[in-house]
C-alpha positions as CSV (number, residue, x, y, z in Angstrom):
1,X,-5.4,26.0,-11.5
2,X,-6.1,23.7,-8.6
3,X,-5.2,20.0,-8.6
4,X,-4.9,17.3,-5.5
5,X,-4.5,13.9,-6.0
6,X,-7.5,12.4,-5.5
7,X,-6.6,8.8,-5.2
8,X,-3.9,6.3,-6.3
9,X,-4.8,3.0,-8.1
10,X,-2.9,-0.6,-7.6
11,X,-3.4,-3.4,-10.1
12,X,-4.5,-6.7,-8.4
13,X,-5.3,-10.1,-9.5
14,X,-6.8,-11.1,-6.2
15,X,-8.9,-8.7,-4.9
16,X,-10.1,-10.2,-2.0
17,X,-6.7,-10.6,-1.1
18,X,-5.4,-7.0,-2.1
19,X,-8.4,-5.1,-0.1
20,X,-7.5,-7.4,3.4
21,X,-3.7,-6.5,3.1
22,X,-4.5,-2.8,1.8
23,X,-7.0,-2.1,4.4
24,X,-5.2,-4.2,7.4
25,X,-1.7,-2.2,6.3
26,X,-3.4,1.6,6.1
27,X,-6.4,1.2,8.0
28,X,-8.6,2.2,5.3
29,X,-12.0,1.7,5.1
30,X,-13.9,0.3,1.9
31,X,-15.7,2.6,0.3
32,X,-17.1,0.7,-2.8
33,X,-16.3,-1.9,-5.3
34,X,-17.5,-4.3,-7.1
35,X,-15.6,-8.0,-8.7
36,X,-13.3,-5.3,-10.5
37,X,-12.4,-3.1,-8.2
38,X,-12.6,-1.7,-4.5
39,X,-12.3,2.1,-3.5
40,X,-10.8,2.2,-0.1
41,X,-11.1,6.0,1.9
42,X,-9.1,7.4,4.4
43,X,-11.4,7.4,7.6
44,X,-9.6,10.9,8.0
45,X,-10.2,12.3,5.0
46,X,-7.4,13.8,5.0
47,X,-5.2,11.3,2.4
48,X,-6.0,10.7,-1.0
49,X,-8.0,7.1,-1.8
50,X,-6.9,3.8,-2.9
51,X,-8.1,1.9,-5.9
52,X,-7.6,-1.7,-6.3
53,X,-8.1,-2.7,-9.8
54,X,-8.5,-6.5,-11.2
55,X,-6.3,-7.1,-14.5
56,X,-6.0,-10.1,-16.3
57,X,-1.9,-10.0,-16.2
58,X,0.7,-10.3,-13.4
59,X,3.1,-8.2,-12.5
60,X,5.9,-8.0,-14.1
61,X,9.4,-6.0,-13.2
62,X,9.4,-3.1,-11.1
63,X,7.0,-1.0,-10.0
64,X,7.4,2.3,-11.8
65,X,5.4,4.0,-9.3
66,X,4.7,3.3,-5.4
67,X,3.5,4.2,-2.3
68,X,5.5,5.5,0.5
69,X,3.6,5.4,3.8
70,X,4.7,7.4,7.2
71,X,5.1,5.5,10.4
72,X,5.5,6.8,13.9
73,X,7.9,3.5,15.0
74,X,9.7,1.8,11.7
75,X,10.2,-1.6,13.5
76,X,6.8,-2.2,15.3
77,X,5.5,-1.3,12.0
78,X,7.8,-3.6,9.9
79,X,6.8,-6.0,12.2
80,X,3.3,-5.5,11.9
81,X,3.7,-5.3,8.4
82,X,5.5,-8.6,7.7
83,X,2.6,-10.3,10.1
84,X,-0.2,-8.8,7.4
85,X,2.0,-11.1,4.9
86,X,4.4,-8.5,3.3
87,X,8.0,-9.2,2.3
88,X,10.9,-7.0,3.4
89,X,12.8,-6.4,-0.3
90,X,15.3,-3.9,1.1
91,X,16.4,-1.9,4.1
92,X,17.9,1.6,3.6
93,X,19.7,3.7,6.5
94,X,19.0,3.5,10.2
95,X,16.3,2.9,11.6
96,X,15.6,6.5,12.5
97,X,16.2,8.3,9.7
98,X,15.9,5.4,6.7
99,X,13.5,3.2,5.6
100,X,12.0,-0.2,4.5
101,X,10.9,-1.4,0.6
102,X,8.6,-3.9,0.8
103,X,6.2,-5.7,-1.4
104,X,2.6,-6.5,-0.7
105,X,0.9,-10.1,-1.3
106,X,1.2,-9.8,-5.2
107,X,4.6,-8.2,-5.2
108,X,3.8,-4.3,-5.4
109,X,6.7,-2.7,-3.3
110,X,5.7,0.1,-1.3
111,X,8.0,2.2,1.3
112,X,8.0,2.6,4.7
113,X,9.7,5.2,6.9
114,X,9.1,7.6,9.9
115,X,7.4,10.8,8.6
């Protein structure tokens, strides 16, 4: 048996909002939607795709499943990060060898560290 992830969905309840962070943040291209979702592709095809999905409800507690995204510089990417509206939640480590949890505009925390 062969199975890949194919793609990994994030609630949203803005999802004009969600699509500019999530495709500013991975550089992602949109693929399709519609007013309940948007598929966004890796222009590489070489990672699995994002799905932002519109429900009704907020988020609530913590995320029992997130993304961690590889970076070839931690800080400039924090940086660039935090400027896209994301909030730093916690630091772990150094900067070479730890990484950063923080949450996008709705409060979905992702990871970042150098990969």
């Amino acid at each position: 048996m062969s199975v890949r992830i194919g793609a990994v969905s994030i609630d949203t309840n803005d999802l004009a909002a969600a699509t500019a962070f999530w495709t500013a943040a991975t550089g992602y291209a949109v693929d399709s939607g519609d007013d309940s979702y948007t598929y966004l592709t890796d222009p590489d095809k070489s990672g699995p795709g994002l799905c932002l999905n519109v429900v009704p409800e907020p988020r609530v507690g913590k995320n029992r499943l997130h993304l961690e995204l590889y970076v070839d510089d931690l800080t400039a990417e924090a940086e660039r990060l935090e400027g896209l509206g994301a909030t730093r939640v916690a630091r772990h480590g150094e900067d070479s060898g730890g990484w950063i949890v923080f949450a996008d505009n709705e409060g979905n925390q992702f990871c970042v560290s150098v990969g």
